[in-house]
N, C-alpha and C positions, 0 to 999 in steps of 0.2 A: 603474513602479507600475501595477498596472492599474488602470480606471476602471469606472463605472457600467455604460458604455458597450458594452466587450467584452462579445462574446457568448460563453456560458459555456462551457469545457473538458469539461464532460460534462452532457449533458439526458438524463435518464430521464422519460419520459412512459408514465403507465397501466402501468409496467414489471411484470409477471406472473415470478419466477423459481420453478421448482424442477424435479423430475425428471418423466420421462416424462408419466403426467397429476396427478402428486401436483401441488398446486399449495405450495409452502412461505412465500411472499408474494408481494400482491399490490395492485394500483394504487399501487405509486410512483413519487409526482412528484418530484424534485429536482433539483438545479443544482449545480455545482462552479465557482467560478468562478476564473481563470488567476492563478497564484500563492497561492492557499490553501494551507493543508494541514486537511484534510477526513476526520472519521473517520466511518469505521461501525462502531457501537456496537451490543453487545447481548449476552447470557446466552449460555453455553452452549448449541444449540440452536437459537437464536435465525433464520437463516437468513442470516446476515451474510455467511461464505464463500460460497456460495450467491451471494447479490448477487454477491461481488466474480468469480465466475469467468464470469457474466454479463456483468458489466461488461468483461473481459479478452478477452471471444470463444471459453471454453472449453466455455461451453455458450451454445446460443440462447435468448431471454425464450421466456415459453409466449405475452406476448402484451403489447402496446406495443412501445416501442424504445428504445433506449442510442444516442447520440448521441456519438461524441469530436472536437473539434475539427470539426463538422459534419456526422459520418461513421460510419457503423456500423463497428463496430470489423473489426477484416481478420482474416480466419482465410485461412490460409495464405501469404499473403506475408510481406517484412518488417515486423516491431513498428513500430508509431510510438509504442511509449511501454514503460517498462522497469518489472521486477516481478520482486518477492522476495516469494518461499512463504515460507512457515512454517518448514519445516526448513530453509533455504537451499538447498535441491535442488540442491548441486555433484555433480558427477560426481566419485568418490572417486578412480579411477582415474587423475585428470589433476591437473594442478601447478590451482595459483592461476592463472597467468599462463595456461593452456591453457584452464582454465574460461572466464575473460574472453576471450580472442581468439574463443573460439566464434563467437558473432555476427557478429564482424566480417570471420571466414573465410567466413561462410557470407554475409551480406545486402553484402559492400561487393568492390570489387575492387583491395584496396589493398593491396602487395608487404608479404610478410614483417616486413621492418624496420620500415617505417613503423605494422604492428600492433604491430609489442611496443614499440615508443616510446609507440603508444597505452596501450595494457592495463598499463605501466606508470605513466604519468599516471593511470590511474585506481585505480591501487590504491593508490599515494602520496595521493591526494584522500581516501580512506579511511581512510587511516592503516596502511599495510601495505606500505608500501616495504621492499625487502630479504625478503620472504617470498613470492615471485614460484616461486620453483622447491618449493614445500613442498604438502605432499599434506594436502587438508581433515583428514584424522585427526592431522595434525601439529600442528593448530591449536585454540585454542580456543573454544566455543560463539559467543563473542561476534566472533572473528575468522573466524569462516564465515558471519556475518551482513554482517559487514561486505564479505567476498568478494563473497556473492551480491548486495548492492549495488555495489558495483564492477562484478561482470555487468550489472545490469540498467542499468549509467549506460555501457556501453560504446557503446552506438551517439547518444548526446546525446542521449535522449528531452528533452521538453518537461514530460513527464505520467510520473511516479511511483507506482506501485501499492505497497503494502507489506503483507505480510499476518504480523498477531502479529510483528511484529518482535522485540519483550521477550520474545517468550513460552520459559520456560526459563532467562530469564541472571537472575546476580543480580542485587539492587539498585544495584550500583556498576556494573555493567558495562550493563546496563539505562538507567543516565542518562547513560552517555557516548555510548551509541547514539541517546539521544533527542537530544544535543547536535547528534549528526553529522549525523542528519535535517535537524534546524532549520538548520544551517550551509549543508549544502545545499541546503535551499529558498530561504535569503534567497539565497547567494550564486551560483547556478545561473540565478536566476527560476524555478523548478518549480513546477508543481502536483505536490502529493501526496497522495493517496489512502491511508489507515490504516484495516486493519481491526484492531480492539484490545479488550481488556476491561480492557485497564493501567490504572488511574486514576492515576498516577503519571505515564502518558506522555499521557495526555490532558490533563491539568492545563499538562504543560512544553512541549507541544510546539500542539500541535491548538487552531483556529479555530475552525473550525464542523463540526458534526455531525448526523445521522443516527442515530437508535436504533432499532432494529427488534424484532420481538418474534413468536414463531413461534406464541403461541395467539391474538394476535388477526389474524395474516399481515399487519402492515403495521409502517408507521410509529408510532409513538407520541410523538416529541417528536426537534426539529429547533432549532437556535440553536447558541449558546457554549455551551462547558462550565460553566462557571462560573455563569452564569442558571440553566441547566435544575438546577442542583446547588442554588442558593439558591432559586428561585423558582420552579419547576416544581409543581404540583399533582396530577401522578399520583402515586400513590403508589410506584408499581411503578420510576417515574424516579427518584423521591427515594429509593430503597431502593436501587438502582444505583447513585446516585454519594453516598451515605452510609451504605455497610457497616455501619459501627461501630455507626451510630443502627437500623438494622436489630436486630444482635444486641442491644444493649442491649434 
C-alpha cells in the first residue's frame, strides 16, 4: 500500500498545455500519487485530452513541467508506462496477438516464444484468451478495448494512461470494462490515469480527480467524486456531476 511518504507518480507544476501559441490551460499544479486511479474530468472542449497527451510526451507543456516517476516523460525511447486511446488504435491489419507482441518486438530482446507465452498472459489477464489469432474487426467494441489494454500492459508498465475508455460501449459492456480496470489496479499495484466524462465510471471505479474547464483554462475543483458531487459550490461542478438536477 502506499504511504504519505511516497513521492508522487506524476507532478505537474505551473503546467501550460495547448497548441502552438494557443494557450488551452494553464498553471496546473497536481499530484498523482502511486496506486490511485486518478481522473481528468471535464466537458466536451474542455482541454482534458490536451492535458493527457502532455502528460504522455505527445506534445510538449507551452510552459512548467510533468514529472513521471521523477522524470520528464521520454519521447523516443521505450514507454515506461502503457496507454489506451480512445478508439483503441489496433492496427487492423494484425491478429490480437501481433498488436500486443508489438512492443515487446520492438523495446525487449526476447526470442519469439517467450513473447507469445507473453502476449498470451496478457490477453487471458483481459479476458480474451482463445481470440489471439482474430483480426480487431472480428471483435467487438468492448473487446478492442480490452486488446488495446492488453497492448498497453504488455511491457509491465507501473503507470496506466486511459483515455475515454467507455466511450462508445454500452452500459453492460461499459461496467465490465470499469470492473477490469479496477481488478487491475488493486491486483497489478498500478497507478491509472482516466480521462472520462462517464459518470457511471467515475462513481465505480475513480479516487480522486481533476476537472478542467477550457473558458476559464484551468482547474476548477479537485478531491473525490463523491464530495465534489455532494458538496462542491460551483455551480458549473454540481451541474457536471448532477445532469438530471441540471435539466430539471
Amino acid at each position: 500500500m502506499p504511504s504519505a511518504a511516497d513521492p508522487p507518480v506524476i507532478q505537474a507544476e505551473h503546467l501550460a498545455v495547448g497548441y502552438g501559441e494557443t494557450v488551452v490551460l494553464e498553471n496546473l499544479d497536481f499530484t498523482v500519487s502511486r496506486g490511485d486511479v486518478f481522473a481528468i474530468l471535464g466537458g466536451s472542449g474542455s482541454g482534458k485530452s490536451t492535458l493527457l497527451r502532455t502528460l504522455i510526451g505527445l506534445q510538449e507543456p507551452l510552459h512548467g513541467s510533468v514529472r513521471i516517476a521523477g522524470a520528464h516523460p521520454p519521447r523516443g525511447g521505450a514507454p515506461t508506462y502503457g496507454v489506451l486511446f480512445q478508439s483503441g488504435a489496433l492496427f487492423g491489419s494484425m491478429t490480437l496477438a501481433q498488436n500486443v507482441a508489438l512492443a515487446l518486438a520492438k523495446w525487449t530482446n526476447l526470442d519469439p516464444r517467450t513473447i507469445d507465452t507473453i502476449v498470451r498472459s496478457k490477453l487471458r489477464l483481459v479476458g480474451l484468451e482463445g481470440f489471439e489469432n482474430h483480426l480487431p474487426a472480428e471483435i467487438s467494441g468492448g473487446m478492442k478495448k480490452r486488446a488495446g489494454i492488453a497492448r498497453a500492459l504488455a511491457l509491465d508498465p507501473s503507470l496506466l494512461f486511459l483515455d475515454e475508455p467507455s466511450a462508445g460501449l454500452d452500459p453492460v459492456t461499459s461496467a465490465e470494462l470499469d470492473d477490469l480496470i479496477a481488478t487491475l489496479n488493486g491486483s497489478l499495484g498500478m497507478t491509472t490515469v482516466i480521462v472520462t466524462h462517464e459518470l457511471r465510471s467515475i462513481f465505480a471505479i475513480v479516487r480522486h480527480c481533476i476537472m478542467v474547464d477550457g473558458a476559464s483554462r484551468g482547474i476548477i475543483a479537485r478531491g473525490e467524486p463523491a464530495a465534489l458531487r455532494d458538496g462542491s459550490d460551483d455551480p458549473q461542478v454540481r451541474a457536471f456531476f448532477n445532469p438530471r438536477s441540471r435539466a430539471a
